[in-house]
ZALO-767831 format. One record per residue (C-alpha): residue in three letters; x, y, z. Coordinates in steps of 0.02 Angstrom, whole numbers, padded with zeros to 5 digits, always signed. Example, Ala and Ser with C-alpha at 12.3 -4.5 7.8 and 13.67 -1.06 7.14 Angstrom:
// ZALO-767831
ALA+00615-00225+00390/SER+00684-00053+00357/
***
This chain:
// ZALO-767831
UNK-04116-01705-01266/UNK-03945-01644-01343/UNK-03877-01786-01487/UNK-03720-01848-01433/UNK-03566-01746-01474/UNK-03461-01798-01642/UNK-03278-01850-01638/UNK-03242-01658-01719/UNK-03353-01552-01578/UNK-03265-01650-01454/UNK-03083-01627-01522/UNK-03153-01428-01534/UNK-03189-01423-01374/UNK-02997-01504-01326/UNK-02918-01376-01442/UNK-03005-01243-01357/UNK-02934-01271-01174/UNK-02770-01276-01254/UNK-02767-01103-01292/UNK-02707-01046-01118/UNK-02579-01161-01071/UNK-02503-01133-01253/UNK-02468-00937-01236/UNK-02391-00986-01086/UNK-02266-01132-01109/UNK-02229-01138-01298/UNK-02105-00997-01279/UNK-02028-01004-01122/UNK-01879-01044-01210/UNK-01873-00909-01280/UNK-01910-00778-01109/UNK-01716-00726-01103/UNK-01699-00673-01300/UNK-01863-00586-01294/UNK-01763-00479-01150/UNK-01629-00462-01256/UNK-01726-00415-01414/UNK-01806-00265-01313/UNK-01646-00253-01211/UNK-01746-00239-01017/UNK-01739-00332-00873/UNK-01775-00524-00854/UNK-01905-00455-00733/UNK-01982-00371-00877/UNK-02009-00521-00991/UNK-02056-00631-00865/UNK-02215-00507-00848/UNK-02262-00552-01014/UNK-02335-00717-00930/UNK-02395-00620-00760/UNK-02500-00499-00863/UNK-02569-00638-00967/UNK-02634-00725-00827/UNK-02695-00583-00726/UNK-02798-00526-00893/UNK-02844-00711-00884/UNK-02924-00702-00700/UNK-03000-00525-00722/UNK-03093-00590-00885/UNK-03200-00722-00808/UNK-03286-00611-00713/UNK-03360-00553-00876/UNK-03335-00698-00999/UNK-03437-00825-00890/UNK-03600-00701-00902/UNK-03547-00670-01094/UNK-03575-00833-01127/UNK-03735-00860-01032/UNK-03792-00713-01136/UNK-03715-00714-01305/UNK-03694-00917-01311/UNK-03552-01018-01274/UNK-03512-01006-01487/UNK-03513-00841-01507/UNK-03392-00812-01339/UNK-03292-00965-01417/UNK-03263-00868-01570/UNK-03239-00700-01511/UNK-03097-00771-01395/UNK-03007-00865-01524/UNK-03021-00681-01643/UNK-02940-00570-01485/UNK-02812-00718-01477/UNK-02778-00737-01645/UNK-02761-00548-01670/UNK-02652-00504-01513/UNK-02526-00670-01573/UNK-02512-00555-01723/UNK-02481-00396-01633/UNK-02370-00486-01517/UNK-02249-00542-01666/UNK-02244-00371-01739/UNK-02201-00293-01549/UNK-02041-00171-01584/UNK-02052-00138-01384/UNK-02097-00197-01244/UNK-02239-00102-01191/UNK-02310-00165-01356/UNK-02299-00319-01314/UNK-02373-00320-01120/UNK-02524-00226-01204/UNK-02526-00395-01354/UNK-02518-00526-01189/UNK-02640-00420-01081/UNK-02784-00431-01228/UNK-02705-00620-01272/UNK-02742-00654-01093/UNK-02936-00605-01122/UNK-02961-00701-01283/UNK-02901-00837-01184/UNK-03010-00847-01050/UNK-03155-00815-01165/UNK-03127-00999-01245/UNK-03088-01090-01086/UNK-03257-01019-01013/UNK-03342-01042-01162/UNK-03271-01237-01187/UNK-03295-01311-00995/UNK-03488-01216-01016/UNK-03513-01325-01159/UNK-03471-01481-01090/UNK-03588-01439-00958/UNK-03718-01422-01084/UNK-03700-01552-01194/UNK-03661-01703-01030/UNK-03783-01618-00888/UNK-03728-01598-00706/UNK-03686-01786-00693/UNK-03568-01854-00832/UNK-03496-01660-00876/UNK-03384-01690-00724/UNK-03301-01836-00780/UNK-03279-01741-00943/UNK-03195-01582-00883/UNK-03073-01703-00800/UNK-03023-01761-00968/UNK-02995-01609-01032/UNK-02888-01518-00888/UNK-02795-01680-00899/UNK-02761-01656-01077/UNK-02716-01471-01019/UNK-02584-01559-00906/UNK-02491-01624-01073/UNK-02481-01465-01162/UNK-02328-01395-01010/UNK-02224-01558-01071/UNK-02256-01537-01273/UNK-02257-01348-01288/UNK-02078-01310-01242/UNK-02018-01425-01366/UNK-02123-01352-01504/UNK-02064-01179-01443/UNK-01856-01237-01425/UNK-01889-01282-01599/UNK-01953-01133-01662/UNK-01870-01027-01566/UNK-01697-01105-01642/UNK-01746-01126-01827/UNK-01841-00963-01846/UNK-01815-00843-01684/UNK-01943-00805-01556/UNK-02073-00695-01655/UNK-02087-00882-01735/UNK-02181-00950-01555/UNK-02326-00827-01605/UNK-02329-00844-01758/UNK-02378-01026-01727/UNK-02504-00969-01604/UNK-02597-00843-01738/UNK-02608-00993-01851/UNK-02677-01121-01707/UNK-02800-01010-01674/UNK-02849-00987-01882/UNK-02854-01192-01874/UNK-02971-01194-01701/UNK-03075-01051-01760/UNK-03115-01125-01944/UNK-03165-01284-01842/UNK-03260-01190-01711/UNK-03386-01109-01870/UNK-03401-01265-01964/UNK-03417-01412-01805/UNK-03478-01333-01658/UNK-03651-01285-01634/UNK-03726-01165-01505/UNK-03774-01258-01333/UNK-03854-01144-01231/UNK-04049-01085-01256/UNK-04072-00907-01278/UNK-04117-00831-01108/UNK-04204-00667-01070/UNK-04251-00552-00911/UNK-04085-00626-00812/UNK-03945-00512-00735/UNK-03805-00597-00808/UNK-03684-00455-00702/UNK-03758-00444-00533/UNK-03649-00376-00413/UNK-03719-00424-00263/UNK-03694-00617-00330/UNK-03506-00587-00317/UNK-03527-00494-00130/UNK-03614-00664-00057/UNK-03468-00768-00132/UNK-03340-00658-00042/UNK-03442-00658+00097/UNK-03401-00855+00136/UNK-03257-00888+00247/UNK-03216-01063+00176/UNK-03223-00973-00018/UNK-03128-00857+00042/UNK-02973-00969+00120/UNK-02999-01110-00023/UNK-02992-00987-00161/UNK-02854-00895-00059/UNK-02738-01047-00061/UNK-02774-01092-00229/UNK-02692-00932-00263/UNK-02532-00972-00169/UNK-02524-01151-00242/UNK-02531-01068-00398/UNK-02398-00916-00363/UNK-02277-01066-00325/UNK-02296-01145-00529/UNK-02305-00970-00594/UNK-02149-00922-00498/UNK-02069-01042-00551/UNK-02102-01056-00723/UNK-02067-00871-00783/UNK-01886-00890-00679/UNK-01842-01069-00741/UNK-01770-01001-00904/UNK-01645-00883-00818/UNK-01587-00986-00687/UNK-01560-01135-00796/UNK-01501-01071-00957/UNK-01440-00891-00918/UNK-01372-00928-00748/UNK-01321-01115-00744/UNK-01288-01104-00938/UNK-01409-01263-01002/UNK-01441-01285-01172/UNK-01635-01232-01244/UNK-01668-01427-01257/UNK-01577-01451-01093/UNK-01706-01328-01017/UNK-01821-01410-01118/UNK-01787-01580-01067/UNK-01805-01544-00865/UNK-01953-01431-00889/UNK-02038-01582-00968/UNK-01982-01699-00833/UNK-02068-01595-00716/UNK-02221-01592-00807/UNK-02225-01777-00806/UNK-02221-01797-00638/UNK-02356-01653-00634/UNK-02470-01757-00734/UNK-02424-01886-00642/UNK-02499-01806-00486/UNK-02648-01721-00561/UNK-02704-01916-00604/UNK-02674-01972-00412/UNK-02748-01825-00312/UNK-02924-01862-00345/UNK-02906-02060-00278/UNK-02794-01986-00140/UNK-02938-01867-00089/UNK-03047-02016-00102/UNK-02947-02108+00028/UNK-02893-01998+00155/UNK-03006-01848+00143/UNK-03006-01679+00073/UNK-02948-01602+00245/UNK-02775-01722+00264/UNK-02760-01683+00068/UNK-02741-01519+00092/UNK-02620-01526+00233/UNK-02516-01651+00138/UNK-02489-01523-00017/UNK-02440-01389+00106/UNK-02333-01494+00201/UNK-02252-01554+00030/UNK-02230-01344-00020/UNK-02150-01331+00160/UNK-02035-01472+00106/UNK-02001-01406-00053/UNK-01978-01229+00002/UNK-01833-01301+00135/UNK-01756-01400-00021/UNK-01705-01235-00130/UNK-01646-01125+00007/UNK-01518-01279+00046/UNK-01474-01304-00135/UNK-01465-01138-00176/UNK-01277-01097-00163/UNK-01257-01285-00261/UNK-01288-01200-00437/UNK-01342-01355-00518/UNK-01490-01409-00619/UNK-01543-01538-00495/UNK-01535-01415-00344/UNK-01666-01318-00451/UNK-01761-01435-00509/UNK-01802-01576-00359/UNK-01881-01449-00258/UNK-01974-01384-00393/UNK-02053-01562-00408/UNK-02094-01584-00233/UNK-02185-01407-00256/UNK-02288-01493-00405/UNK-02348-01639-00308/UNK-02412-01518-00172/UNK-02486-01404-00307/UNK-02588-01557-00382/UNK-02636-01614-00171/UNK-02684-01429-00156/UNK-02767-01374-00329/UNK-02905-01508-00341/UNK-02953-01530-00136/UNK-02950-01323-00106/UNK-03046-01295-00288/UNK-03175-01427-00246/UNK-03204-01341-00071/UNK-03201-01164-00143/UNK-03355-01198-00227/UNK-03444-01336-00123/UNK-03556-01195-00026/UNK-03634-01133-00161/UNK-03790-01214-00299/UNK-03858-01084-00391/UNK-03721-00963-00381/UNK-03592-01099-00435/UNK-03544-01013-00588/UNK-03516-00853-00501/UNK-03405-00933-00366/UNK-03323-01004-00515/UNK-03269-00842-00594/UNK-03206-00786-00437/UNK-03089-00924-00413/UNK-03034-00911-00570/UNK-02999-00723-00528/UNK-02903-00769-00374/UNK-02792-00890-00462/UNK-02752-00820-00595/UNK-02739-00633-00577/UNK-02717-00653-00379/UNK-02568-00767-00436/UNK-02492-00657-00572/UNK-02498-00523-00466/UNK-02417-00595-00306/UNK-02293-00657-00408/UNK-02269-00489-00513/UNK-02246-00395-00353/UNK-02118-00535-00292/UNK-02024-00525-00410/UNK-01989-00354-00369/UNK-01903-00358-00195/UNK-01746-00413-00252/UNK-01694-00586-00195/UNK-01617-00736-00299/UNK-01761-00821-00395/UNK-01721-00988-00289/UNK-01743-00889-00128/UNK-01921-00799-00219/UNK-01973-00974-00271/UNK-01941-01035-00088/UNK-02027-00887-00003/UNK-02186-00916-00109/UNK-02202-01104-00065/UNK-02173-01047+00123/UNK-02337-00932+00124/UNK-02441-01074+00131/UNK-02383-01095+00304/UNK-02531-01008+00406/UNK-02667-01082+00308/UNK-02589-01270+00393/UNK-02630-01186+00572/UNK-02804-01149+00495/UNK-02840-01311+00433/UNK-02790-01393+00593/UNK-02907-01272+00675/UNK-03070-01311+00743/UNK-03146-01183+00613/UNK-03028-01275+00482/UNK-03093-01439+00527/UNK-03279-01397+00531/UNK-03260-01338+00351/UNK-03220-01502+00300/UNK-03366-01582+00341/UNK-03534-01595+00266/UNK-03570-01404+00192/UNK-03730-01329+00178/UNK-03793-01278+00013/UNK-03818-01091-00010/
***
């Protein structure tokens, strides 16, 4: 069989699932001078993210087959070029249009080496040990939303924002070089498949419990995203903070984020998938509650608390409703897979895009979005709810 991985493939592989969360948090410090610099709404720069992640979602549909096709290296290297390339295009933006079309084609290169990394580990550790392996690496993604900002408050002070991509073009010249020389090809050249069969994605959509898992993944993952592209205004524009005083509480969050990512699975292990689920939403509930009462208080804490309540029931949410998502399904897993990711990500970016839109206070938006998790408790609790939390057939 495969030899076993060297130190350098496996740090590859690391560096590739960093590319995502990078483009996202490394210059959220710098969200209200990028509105400035182009002199349009906050609403505007805050789409910069939206559209990344909704590129994000829409690409797996085709960067999952890709890689069956082309091999996981050559999608691996592809990605990193389109990232690399729209970094660039990105720091020479003189509008913002410009830059929405840089972060929509960012958002693609993106996905290309997170598909093209978790495939590998599949290949390389088989169906049993690649599990324990992918939780590594999304908990080393889990690091990256505490380190980035500080990289990009950094950069963002010493050199300006165009500096945050400029450091992104360059990480992905350092991951590409070791991409060519350290990581070989993993997957066996196949022939007379349908890689982009769209009757594969029909019987995925046509499963109820997909459906509603993949549904409130997409909720649970409005509420981060929501908050996230609005943090910057409310805390430094509106409440005046500092960039390392917005720095400082967005990495306190992600602590306790990480925190929860590591407990959720031996949570789920002790009370069940089904009471998991209901916790997170209950905890959202909470949370929502918490900023609509400490909205008129105007302070960094009445911000933030709720916000970390909402990222202990994103963690109780994320892992139980993404595990059930895809439980129905064997040789269609990867398929189901590429849908979820679409609902996530560019069901997420979307909701929140549109959101964003109707006006209200971001702690008000933030609290409405943690709120429409509400029906999905009376499903749960259902009898229909309760049946899909027991032993699935495979399909």
């Amino acid at each position: 069989m495969h030899t076993p991985p060297s130190k350098v493939q496996v740090a590859a592989l690391v560096f590739l699932v960093f590319f995502s969360p990078l483009a996202i948090d490394i210059y959220l410090p710098a969200l209200t001078q990028i509105s400035s610099a182009f002199d349009v709404a906050h609403t505007r720069a805050q789409d910069t993210i939206t559209w990344f992640l909704f590129a994000m979602g829409v690409g797996q549909l085709f960067a999952g087959p890709l890689a069956d096709k082309l091999g996981r290296r050559t999608v691996a290297l592809g990605g990193i070029a389109i990232y690399g390339l729209s970094a660039c295009l990105a720091w020479a933006a003189q509008s913002i249009e410009w830059m929405l079309t840089a972060r929509l084609l960012q958002g693609l290169g993106a996905c290309a080496t997170s598909v093209a990394a978790f495939a590998t580990v599949r290949d390389m550790y088989g169906p049993e040990r690649s599990g324990k392996v992918i939780s590594y690496l999304n908990g080393a993604i889990c690091f990256i939303p505490a380190l980035a900002p500080i990289l990009g408050s950094y950069l963002t002070q010493q050199y300006g924002w165009r500096a945050n991509f400029s450091f992104m073009a360059g990480f992905a010249l350092f991951v590409g070089s070791l991409v060519i020389f350290n990581m070989r090809e993993t997957n066996p050249t196949q022939t007379g498949q349908r890689y982009f069969a769209l009757s594969r994605y029909i019987q995925v959509l046509k499963t109820p419990t997909f459906v509603f898992h993949a549904s409130l993944c997409l909720l649970a993952m409005a509420v981060i995203l929501a908050y996230v592209t609005s943090a910057p205004v409310v805390l430094m524009e509106q409440m005046g903070l500092s960039m390392n005083a917005f720095t400082f509480w967005f990495g306190l969050n992600a602590v306790f984020n990480i925190a929860a990512c590591m407990l959720a699975p031996k949570i789920m292990d002790r009370v069940g998938t089904h009471l998991t689920l209901q916790l997170g939403i209950v905890s959202l509930l909470i949370a929502g509650s918490m900023m609509v009462l400490g909205a008129n208080m105007n302070t960094p804490e009445s911000f933030m608390i709720p916000v970390v309540m909402s990222s202990i029931g994103f963690a109780l949410i994320l892992g139980a409703a993404a595990g059930k998502a895809l439980a129905p399904f064997g040789d269609k897993a990867g398929t189901a897979a590429a849908l979820l990711g679409l609902f996530q990500m560019s069901g997420a970016g979307l909701l929140v895009g549109i959101m964003q839109r109707i006006g209200l206070d971001a702690p008000y938006m933030i609290a409405l979005h943690m709120w429409l998790v509400l029906p999905a408790l009376f499903i749960l609790r259902s009898n229909v709810g309760k049946g899909w939390h027991q032993v699935l057939k495979i399909g």
